[in-house]
C-alpha positions as a Python dict, from the first residue, in 0.01 Angstrom:
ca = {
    (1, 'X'): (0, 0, 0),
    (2, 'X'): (-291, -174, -124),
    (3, 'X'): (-444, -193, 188),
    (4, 'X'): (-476, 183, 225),
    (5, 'X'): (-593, 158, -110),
    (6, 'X'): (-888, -24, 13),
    (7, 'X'): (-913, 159, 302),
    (8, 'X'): (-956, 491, 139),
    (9, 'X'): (-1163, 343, -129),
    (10, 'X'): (-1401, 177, 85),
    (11, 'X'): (-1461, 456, 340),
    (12, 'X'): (-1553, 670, 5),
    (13, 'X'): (-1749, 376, -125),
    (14, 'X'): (-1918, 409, 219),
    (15, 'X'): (-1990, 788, 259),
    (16, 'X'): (-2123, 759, -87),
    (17, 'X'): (-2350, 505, -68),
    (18, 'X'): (-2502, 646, 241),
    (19, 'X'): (-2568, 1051, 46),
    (20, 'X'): (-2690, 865, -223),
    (21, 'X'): (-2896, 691, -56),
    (22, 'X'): (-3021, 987, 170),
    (23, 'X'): (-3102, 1237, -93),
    (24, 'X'): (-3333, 991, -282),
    (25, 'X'): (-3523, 936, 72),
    (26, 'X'): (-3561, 1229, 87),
    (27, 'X'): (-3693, 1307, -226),
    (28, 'X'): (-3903, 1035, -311),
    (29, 'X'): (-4189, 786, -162),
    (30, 'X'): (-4057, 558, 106),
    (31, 'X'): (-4258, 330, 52),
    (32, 'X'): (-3929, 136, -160),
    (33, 'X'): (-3591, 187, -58),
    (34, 'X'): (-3528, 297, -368),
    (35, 'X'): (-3159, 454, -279),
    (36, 'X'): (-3025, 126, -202),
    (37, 'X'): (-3188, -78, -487),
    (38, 'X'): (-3019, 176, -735),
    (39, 'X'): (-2701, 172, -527),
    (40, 'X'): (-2711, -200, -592),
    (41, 'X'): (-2764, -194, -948),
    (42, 'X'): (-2507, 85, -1036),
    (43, 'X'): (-2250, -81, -810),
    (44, 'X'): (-2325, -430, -1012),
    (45, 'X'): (-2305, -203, -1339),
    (46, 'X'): (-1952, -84, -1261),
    (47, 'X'): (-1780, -354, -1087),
    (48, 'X'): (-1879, -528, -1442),
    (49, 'X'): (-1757, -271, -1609),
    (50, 'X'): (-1439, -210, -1477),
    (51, 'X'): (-1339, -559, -1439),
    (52, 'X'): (-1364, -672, -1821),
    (53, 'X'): (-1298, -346, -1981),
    (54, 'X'): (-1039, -104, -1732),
    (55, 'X'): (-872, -318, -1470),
    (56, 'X'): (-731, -643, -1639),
    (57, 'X'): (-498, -685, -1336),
    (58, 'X'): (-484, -654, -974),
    (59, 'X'): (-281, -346, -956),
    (60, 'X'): (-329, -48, -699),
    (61, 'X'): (-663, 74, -929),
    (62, 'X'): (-789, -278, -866),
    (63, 'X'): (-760, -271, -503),
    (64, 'X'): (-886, 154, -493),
    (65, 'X'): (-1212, 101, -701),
    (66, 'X'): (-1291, -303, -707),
    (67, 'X'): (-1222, -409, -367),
    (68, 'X'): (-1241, -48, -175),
    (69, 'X'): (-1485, 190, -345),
    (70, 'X'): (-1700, -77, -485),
    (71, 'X'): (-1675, -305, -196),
    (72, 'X'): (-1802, -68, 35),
    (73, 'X'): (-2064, 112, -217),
    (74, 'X'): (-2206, -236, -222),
    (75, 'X'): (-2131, -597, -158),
    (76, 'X'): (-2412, -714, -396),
    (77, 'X'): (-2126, -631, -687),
    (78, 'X'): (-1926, -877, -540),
    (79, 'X'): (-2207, -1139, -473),
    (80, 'X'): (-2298, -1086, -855),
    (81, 'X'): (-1980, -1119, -992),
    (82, 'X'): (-1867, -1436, -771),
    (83, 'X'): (-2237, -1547, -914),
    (84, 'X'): (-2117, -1510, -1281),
    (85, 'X'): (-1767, -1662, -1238),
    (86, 'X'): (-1919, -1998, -1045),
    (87, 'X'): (-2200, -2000, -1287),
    (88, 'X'): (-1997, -2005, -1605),
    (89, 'X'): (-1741, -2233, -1412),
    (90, 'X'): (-2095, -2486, -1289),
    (91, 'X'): (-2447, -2395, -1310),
    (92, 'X'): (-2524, -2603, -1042),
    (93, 'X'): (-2308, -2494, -825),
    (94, 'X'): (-2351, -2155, -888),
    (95, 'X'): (-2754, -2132, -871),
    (96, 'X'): (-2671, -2339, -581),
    (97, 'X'): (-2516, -2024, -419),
    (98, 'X'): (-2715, -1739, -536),
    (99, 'X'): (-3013, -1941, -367),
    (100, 'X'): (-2817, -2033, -55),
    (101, 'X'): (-2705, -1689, -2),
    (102, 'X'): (-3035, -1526, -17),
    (103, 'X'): (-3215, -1747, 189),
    (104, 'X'): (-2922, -1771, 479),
    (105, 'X'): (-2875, -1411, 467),
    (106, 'X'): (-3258, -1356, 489),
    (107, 'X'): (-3241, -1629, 775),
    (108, 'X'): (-2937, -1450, 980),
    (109, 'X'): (-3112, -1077, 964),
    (110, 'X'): (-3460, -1235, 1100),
    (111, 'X'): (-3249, -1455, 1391),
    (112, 'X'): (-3040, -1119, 1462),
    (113, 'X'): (-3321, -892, 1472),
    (114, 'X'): (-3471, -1136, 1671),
    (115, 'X'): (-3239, -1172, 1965),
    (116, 'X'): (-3197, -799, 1971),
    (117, 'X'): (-3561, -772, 2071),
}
């Protein structure tokens, strides 16, 4: 059950992200994606949210609006919060991360767009 959950949350998450992200385009300048940089931060905003304050437990809502919804909306809520948890766990190892991710993930798009030339 709680992979339909996800399922259904995520493909939401998805179609969501993407009219969002539209309708600013094609309002404003494009000269900053703004849709996705405020996708980002809301996404980071609620995932935040929900965890300490509405979901204490990994129940079916969990699953929905964490993993499925939020997931999909944006995966830079789930980089941030990992960030926070390893942080507070080791600063090392957790700056360690947020640096390695950005630079790899940086790295991998250049190398992919790359070899699709």
């Amino acid at each position: 059950m709680n992979i339909l959950g996800i399922g259904f949350g995520g493909a939401l998450g998805a179609i969501a992200r993407y009219l969002i992200n539209e309708i600013l385009t094609k309002y404003l300048p494009p000269s900053f994606p703004i849709g996705i940089f405020l996708v980002n931060i809301i996404g980071c905003f609620l995932v935040g949210y929900f965890i300490n304050n509405l979901i204490m437990t990994k129940d079916h809502n969990y699953y929905f609006f964490i993993v499925g919804f939020l997931g999909s909306f944006t995966t830079m809520s789930a980089f941030t919060y990992q960030s926070i948890e390893l942080f507070n766990t080791n600063p090392l190892t957790g700056s360690s991360y947020i640096i390695s991710t950005i630079i790899f993930c940086i790295i991998a798009t250049y190398i992919g767009l790359t070899f699709s030339r």
